[in-house]
C-alpha positions as a Markdown table, in Angstrom:
| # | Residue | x | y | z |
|---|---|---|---|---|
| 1 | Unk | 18.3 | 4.1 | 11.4 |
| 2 | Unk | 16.4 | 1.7 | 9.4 |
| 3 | Unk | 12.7 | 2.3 | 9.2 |
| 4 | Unk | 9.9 | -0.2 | 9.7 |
| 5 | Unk | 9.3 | -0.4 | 5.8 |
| 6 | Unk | 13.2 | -1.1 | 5.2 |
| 7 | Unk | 13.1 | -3.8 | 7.7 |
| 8 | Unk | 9.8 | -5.3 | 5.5 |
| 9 | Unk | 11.9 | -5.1 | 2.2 |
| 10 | Unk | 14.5 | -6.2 | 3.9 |
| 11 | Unk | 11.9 | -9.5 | 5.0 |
| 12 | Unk | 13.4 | -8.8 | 8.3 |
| 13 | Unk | 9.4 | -7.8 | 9.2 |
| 14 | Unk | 6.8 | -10.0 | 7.4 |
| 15 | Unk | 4.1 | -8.5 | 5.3 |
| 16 | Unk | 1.3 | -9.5 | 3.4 |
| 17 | Unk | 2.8 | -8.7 | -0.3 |
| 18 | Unk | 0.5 | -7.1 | -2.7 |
| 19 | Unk | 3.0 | -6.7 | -5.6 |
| 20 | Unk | 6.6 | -5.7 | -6.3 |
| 21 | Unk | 9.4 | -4.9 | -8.4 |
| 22 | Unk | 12.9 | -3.7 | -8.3 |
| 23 | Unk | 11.9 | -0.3 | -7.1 |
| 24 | Unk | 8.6 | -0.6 | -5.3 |
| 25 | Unk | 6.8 | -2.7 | -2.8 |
| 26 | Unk | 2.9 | -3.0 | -2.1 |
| 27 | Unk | 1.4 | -4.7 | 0.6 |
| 28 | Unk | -1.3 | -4.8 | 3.2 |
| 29 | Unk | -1.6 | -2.3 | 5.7 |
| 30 | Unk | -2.2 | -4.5 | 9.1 |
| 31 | Unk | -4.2 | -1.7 | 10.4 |
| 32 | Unk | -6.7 | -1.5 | 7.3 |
| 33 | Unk | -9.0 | 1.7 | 7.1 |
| 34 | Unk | -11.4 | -0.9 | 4.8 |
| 35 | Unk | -10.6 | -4.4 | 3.5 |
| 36 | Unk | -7.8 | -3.9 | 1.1 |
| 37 | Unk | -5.9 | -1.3 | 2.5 |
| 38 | Unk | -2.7 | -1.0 | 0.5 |
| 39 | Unk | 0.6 | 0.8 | 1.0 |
| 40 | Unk | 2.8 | 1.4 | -1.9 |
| 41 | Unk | 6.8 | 2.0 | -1.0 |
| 42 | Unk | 9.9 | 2.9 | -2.5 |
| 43 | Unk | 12.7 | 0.3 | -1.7 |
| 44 | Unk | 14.4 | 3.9 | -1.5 |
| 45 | Unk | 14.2 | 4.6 | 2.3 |
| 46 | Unk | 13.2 | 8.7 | 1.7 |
| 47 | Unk | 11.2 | 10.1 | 4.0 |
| 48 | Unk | 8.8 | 13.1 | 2.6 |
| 49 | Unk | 7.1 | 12.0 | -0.8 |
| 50 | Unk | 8.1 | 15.4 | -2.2 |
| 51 | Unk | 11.9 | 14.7 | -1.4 |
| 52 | Unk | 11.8 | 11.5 | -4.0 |
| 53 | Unk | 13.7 | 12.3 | -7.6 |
| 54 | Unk | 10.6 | 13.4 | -10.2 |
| 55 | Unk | 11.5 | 10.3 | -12.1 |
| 56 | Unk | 11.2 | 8.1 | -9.2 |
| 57 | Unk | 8.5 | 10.2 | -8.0 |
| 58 | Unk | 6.6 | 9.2 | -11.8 |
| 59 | Unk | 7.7 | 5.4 | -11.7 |
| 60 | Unk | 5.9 | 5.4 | -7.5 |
| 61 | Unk | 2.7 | 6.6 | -9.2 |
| 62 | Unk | 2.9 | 4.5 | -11.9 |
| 63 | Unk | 2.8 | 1.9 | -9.5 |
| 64 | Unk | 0.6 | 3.1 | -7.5 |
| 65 | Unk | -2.0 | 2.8 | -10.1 |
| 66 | Unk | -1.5 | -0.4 | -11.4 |
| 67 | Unk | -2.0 | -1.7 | -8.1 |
| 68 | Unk | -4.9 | 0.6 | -7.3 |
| 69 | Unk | -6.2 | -0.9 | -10.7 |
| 70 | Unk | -6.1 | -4.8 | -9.2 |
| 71 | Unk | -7.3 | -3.6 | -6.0 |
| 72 | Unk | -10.2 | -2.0 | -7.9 |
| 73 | Unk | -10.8 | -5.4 | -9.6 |
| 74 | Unk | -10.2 | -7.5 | -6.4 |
| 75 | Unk | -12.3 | -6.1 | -4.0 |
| 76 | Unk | -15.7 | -4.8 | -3.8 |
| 77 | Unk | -15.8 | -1.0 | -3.7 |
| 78 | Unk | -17.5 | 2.2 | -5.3 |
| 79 | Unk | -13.7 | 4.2 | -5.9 |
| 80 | Unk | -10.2 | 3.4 | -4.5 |
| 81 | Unk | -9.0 | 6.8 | -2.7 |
| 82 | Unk | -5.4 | 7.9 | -2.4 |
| 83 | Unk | -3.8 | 9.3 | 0.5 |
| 84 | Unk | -0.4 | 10.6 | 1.6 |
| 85 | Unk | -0.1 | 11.7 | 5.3 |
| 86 | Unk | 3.3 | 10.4 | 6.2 |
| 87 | Unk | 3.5 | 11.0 | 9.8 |
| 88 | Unk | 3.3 | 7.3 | 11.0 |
| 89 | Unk | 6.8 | 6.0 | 9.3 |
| 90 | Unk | 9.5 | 8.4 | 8.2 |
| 91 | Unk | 9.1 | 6.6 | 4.5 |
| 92 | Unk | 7.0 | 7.7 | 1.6 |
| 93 | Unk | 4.0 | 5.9 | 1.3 |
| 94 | Unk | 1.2 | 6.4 | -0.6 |
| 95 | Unk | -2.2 | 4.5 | 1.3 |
| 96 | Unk | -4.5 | 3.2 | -1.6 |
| 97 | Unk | -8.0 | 2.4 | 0.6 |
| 98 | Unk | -11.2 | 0.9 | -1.2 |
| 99 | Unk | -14.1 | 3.1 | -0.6 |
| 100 | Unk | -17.3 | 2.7 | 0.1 |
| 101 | Unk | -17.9 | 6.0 | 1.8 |
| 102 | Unk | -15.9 | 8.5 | 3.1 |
| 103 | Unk | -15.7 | 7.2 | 6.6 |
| 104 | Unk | -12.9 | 4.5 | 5.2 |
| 105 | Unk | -10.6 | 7.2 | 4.5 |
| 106 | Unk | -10.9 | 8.3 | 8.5 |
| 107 | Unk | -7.7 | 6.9 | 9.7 |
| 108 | Unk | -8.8 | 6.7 | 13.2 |
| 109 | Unk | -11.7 | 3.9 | 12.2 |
| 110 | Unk | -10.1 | -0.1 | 11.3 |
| 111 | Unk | -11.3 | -3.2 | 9.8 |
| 112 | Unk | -10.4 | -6.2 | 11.7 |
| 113 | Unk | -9.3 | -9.3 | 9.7 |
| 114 | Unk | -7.7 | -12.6 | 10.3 |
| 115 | Unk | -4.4 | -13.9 | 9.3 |
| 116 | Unk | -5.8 | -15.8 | 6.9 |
| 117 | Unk | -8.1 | -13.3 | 5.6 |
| 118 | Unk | -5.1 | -11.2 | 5.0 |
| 119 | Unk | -3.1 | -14.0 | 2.9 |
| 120 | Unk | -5.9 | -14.5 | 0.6 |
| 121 | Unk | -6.6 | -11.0 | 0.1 |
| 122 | Unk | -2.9 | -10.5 | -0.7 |
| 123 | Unk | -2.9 | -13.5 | -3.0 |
| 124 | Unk | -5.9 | -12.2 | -4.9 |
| 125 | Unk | -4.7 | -8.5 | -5.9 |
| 126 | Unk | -1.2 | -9.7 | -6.6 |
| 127 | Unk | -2.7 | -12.0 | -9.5 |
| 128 | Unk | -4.8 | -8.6 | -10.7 |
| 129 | Unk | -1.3 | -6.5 | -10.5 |
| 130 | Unk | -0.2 | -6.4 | -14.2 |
| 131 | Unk | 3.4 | -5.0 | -13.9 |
């Protein structure tokens, strides 16, 4: 069965892009931690992080830190943390959450924003993503 993040690459489930290429998508997590809450994929629908190839495992945290690089540049924050839980969607994701304090990486605790909000924030790391 198809998982909610191949249904988003699949743009059968909109999401606020963040940045993408032929392996890997990043975009806004609609229930942000903090303002700028990213999720990096694989297109690869595999569920555990640790069941990914170690060269595709390399090329998601290369990624990973180029985005976490334009987030860093984008929005306001003292460090961008990392996480990997993988317990909400049975496909590796790597959470990339501007911190401010250590509350923001408390996944019980969420930012609201509007639609809009989350366009323009999208907008503005994807022109800080050098891929």
């Amino acid at each position: 069965m198809s998982t909610l993040f191949s249904k988003i690459i699949k743009g059968e489930v909109p999401a606020y892009k963040v940045a993408e290429n032929s392996q890997f998508l990043a975009f806004l997590d609609i229930r942000p931690n903090a303002k700028g809450h990213v999720l990096c994929i694989p297109k690869k629908e595999v569920d555990k992080i640790w069941d990914l190839e170690e060269g595709m495992y390399q090329e998601l945290m290369r990624f990973v830190r180029r985005v976490s690089i334009a987030l860093e540049k984008t929005v306001s924050c003292k460090r961008v943390g990392m996480a990997v839980v993988g317990l909400e969607v049975p496909h590796t994701h790597v959470h990339l959450i501007p911190l401010n304090s250590m509350k923001d990486m408390d996944f019980s605790n969420h930012v609201e924003m509007s639609e809009q909000e989350f366009k323009d924030l999208a907008e503005a790391i994807g022109k800080n993503v050098d891929l």
